[in-house]
Structures are given as C-alpha cells and as structure tokens.
N, C-alpha and C positions, 0 to 999 in steps of 0.2 A: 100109546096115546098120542104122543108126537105127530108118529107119520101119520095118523086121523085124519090131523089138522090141514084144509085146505091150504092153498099158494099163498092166498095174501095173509095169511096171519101172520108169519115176517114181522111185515111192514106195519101192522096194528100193534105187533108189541113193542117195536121199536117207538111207534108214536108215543104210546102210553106209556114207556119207559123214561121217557124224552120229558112229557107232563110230570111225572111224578119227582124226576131228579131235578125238574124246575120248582115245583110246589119246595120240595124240601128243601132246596139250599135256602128260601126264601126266607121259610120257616127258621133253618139257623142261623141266619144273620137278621132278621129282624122279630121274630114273634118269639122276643122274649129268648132268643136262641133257642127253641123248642123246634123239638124233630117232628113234622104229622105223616108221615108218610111210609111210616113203620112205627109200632109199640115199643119193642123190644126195652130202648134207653128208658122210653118213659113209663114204662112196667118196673124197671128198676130203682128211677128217680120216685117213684109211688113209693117203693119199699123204705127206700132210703129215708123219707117224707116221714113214715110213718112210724122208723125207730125215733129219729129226730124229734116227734110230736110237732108237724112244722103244718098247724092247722088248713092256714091260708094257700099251702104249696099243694097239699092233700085236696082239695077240691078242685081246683086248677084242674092236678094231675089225671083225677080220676074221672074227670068233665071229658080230658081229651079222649085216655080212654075208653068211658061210655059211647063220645060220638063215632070213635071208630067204629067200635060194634054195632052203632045203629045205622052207618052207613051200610054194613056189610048186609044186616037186615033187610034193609031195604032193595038193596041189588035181589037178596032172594026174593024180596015181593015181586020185583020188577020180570026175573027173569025165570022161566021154565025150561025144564030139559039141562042136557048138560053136553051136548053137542054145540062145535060150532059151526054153523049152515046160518044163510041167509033163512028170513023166517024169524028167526028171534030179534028181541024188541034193544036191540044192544042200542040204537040210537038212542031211547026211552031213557036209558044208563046214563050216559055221556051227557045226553042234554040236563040231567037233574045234577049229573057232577056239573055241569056247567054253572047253573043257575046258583049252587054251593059257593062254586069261588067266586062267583062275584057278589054274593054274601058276603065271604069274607072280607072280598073288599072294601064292601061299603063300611063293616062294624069297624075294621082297622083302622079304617080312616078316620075314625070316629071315637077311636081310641077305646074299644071297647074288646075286653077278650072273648067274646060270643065268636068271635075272626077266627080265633086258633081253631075252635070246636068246629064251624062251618068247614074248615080247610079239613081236619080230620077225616071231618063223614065226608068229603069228596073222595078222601083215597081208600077209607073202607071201602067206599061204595065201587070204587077202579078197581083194587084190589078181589074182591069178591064175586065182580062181575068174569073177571080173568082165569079166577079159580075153578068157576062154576062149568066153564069148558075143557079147561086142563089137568081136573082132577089134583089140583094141589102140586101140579109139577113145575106151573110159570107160575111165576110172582112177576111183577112189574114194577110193585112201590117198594121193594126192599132186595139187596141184594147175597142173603147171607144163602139160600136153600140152593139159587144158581150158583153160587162160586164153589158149593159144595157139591152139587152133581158133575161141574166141570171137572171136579177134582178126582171123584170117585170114576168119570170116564177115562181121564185120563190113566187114573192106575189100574183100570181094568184092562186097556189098552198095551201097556205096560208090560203083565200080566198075559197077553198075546189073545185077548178076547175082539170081537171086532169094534168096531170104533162108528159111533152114530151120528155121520158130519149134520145132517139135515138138524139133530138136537145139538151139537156142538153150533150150528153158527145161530141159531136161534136164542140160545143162552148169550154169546156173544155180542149178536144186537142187542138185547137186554142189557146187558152190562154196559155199551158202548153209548145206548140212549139216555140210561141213569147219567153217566156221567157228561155227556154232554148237556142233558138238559140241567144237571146241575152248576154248570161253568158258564151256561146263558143267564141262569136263574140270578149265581150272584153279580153276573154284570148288569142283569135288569133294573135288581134290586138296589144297586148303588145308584143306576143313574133313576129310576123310578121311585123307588121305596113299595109301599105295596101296592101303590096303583101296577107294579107288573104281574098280579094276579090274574089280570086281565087276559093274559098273552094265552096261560093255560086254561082259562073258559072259551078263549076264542079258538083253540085249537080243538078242543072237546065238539065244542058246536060244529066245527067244522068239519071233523070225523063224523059227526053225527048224520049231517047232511050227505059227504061221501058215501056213506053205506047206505045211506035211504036211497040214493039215486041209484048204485050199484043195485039194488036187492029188488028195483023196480025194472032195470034191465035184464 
C-alpha cells in the first residue's frame, strides 16, 4: 500500500502530522488538559468516569468521543474511493477541518466547552480522511500503530528480511511532525492561549488551496 502512494504524500503527512501534534499539545495544556487528537486516554478516562459515577465528567467525555466519530463520518461523506490521486475532493476535508478549528476558537474564547468537541471532529475528520487512502496503515493524529510498525520493521530486519526505507522514512516524518507540531503548539499556546488555533486552520486552508492549485495543473 505504501509504494502506491504518489511522491508528495511525504510532505502531506508530515503537514498533517505537524497540525495534529499542534491541535493536541494545545488541547493538553489548555482544554481542560484534554487530549482530541487521539481517543485512546479519553476512552479510558470515560471508563474511569463511569466506575467513579462522575456524572458531569461522563458527558464531557463521551461528547468528545462522539465528535470524534462524527468527524470521522463525515470525511466518509466527503470523500469516495480509497486511492490517493488528484481528483478527490481532499481540499473539501481540510477546508471543513478548517472552519472546525476556528470553531473552536471562537466557543473557547467564550469559554464554552462546545471548543473541545469542534477541535475533536477536526481530527476525526484528519484522521479518517488519511485512513481512507492508506488503508489503516498512516495515522497522522496519533502515534501508537507507527512506533509499532517501526518496531515490527525493525525486527523483521533484524530477522534478515528486507527492510522498507520509503515506509520507514515515512513513519518517521510522521513521528517527527507530531512532535514538532506539538513543541510549536505549546509555545503558541503560552504566548496565545487558544487564539493559536488559528495557526492549524490557517495551515489546513492553506493545504487546501496547495492541492486545488496542484490538481488544476
């Protein structure tokens, strides 16, 4: 599935890896220290909620993860086929994740937790649009399935099997965009607070437009 993938996909997931380790550090140092940019913790904290009897934390939790899944929905409304080629409507994606985070922005600002939800279903919506080409092999908003194929390369390598640099440095930018976009995130967020939502809709928009010009050339 990998080598499918045209040349610039790279650089799309490095971006999108970049957006989503920004969206989250944001999330954990101001919304509420709430992670949206993956389930997993807050699948747990649901659990935890629910032996607790911790009514109020229970709808919170179970708000974010509904918006996840309705973002992820949503991508399937948006997008057909499961190749990635010019031709699909991937700007369509980006621009509604755009208009999401600056949703968020506006309810945070406003001090309203509607913000958390908006921010979710933008990264369902990342998340799912990313899947829908890769067959569940990239993720972009979380990094637990790449540190683990890294890991199962490397021991198959190991092992004397061959070794798949084009998926190896691809996981890598993945991993490298997560974490840089989350070291910009919490610098934004100190000196911004959530007005630096802003930064990952303007970047969204900006891919969006990149590939509409590209896909016209």
């Amino acid at each position: 599935m990998i080598r499918q993938l045209p040349s610039w996909a790279e650089y799309g997931a490095f971006a999108l890896a970049w957006i989503a380790g920004f969206i989250n550090a944001i999330g954990l140092l101001s919304l509420e220290h709430q992670a949206v940019s993956h389930i997993s913790g807050t699948a747990t904290e649901f659990g935890i909620a629910i032996w607790n009897l911790e009514n109020d934390r229970l709808s919170h939790l179970g708000a974010i993860l509904l918006s996840f899944l309705a973002g992820a929905s949503l991508s399937g409304v948006l997008l057909r086929g499961t190749a990635l080629q010019f031709g699909q409507q991937y700007e369509n994606v980006l621009s509604v994740e755009a208009v999401f985070l600056l949703f968020a922005f506006l309810l945070l600002r406003n001090n309203s937790h509607f913000g958390h939800y908006a921010a979710s279903l933008a990264c369902g919506l990342q998340n799912a649009m990313v899947t829908s080409y890769s067959g569940a092999i990239v993720r972009t908003t979380h990094l637990t399935g790449i540190l683990t194929d890294l890991g199962l390369m490397l021991g198959a390598r190991l092992r004397g099997e061959p070794f798949d640099q084009r998926k190896a440095v691809l996981f890598l930018l993945i991993l490298l965009g997560f974490i840089l976009g989350a070291g910009c995130g919490a610098f934004a967020q100190q000196k911004f607070g959530e007005g630096s939502l802003l930064v990952p809709s303007f970047m969204c928009l900006m891919m969006a437009m990149i590939y509409r010009i590209s896909q016209r050339r």
